[in-house]
N, C-alpha and C positions, 0 to 999 in steps of 0.2 A: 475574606475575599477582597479584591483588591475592584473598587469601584462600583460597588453592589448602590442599586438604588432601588426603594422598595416605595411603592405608590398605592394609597387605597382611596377608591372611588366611592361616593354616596350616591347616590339619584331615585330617580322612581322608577317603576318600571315604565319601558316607553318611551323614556327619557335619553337614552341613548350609552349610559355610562358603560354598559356591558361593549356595547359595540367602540365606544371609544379608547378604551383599556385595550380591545384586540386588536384596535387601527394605530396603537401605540407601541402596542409589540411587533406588530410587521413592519414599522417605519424605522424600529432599532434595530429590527433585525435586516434588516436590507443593509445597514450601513456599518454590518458585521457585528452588532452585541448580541450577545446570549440574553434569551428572553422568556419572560413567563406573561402570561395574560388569560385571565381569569375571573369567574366569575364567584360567588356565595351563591350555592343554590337554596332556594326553601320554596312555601308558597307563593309564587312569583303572581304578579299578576298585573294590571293596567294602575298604576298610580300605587304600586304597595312598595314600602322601601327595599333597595336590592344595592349590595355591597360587588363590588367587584376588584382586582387585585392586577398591579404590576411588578414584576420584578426586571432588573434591565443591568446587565452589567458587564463587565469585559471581559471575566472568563466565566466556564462551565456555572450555571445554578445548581445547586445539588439539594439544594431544600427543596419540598414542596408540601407546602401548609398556608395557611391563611397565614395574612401581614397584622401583626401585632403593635412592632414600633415601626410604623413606616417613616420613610421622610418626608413624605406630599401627602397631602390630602387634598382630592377636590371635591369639592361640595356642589352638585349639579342641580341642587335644588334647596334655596336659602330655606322655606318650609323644615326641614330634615333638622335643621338648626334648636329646634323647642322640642323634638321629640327623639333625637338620636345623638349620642355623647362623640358627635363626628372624630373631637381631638382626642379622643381614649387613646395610652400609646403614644402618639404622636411627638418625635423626635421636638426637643426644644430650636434646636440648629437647624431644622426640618424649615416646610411653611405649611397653612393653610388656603384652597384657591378656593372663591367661595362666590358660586355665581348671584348674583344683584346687583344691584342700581348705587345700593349704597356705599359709601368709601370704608374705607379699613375700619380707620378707628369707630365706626358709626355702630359693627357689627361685632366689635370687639366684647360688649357684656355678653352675648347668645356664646361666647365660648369657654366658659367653667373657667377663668383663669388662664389661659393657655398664655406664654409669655413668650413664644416663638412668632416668625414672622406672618403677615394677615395680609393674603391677596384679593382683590375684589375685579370681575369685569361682570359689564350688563352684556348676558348671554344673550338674554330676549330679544333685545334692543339689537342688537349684530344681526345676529340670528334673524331678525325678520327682514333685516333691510338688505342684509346680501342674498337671504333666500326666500325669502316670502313666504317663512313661516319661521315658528318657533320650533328651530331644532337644537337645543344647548350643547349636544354633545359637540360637533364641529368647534367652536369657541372656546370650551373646557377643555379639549386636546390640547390645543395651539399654546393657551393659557400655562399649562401645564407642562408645555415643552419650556417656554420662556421662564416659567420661575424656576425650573429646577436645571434648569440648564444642561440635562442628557443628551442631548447635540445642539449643533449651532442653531439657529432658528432657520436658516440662508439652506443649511442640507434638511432640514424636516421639509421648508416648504417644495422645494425640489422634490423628496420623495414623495409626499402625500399629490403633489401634479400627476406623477408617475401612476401611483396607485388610482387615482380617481379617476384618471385618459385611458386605465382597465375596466373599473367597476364599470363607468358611465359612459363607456363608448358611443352609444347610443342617443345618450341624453346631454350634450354639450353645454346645456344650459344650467343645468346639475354642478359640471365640474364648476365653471365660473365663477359661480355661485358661494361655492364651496371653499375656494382658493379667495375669493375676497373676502370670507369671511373670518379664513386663519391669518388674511394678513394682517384684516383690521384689528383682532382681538391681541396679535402680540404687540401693537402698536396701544392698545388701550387698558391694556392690564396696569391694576394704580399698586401702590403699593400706602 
């Protein structure tokens, strides 16, 4: 396949991974890639771990299975880190996005070895201050468009304006919110 990019998501449930995987495929598909966005189902529930899957590329997908060796991985909840082998798979040439407080190398033992690139943003911290709560998934998106570079960041934050002047018609205070808090996180992602 010519431009295949494969993504898998950690979080908890509630956390938002599932719904950021789907808001990842509608903003690549808007800007003409073929797309997969998906979720692991099992015993889902409020805080149990929950995998979720993107696929994003220039022609037709013809697979459709869970992502094995993806090239991103984000990590929506640093916890997930002691108890889930996040880099299993995981492309060396790939990265790791991996929401806390702490810098790359700080977080680099909690990864088995992985000797591919370590991205770090403080979700929380964003997340409360452009919304006034902790929602990590918003941040982990943006984060995720910026390290792996599936479109420019300039047409993601244009489409996800689009998408959310739909969702949130109603609630303008929602979009605003929303849109500062993708632009501050592609601004604050370390490497």
């Amino acid at each position: 396949m010519k431009q295949l990019i494969e993504i898998r998501w950690h979080g908890r449930g509630g956390q938002g991974a599932k719904t950021a995987s789907l808001l990842l495929a509608d903003v690549a598909f808007s800007t003409g890639k073929y797309v997969q966005g998906f979720p692991e189902y099992g015993p889902e529930r409020m805080g149990a771990p929950i995998t979720a899957y993107n696929r994003i590329s220039d022609e037709r997908v013809l697979v459709h299975s869970n992502i094995y060796e993806p090239d991103y991985v984000v990590v929506v909840d640093e916890t997930l880190l002691e108890s889930v082998d996040v880099t299993k798979g995981l492309k060396e040439d790939g990265a790791i996005i991996i929401n806390t407080a702490k810098k790359p190398e700080e977080i680099k033992s909690y990864l088995k070895g992985y000797k591919g690139r370590v991205y770090t943003v403080d979700a929380r911290t964003i997340s409360e201050a452009c919304l006034g709560k902790y929602f990590p998934n918003t941040p982990m998106l943006a984060a995720v468009v910026k390290v792996s570079e599936v479109m420019p960041t300039d047409v993601f934050v244009n489409q996800m304006q689009h998408s959310f002047e739909h969702k949130f018609a109603s609630k303008p205070e929602v979009i605003k919110g929303n849109m500062d808090a993708l632009k501050r996180t592609i601004e604050e992602v370390r490497s």
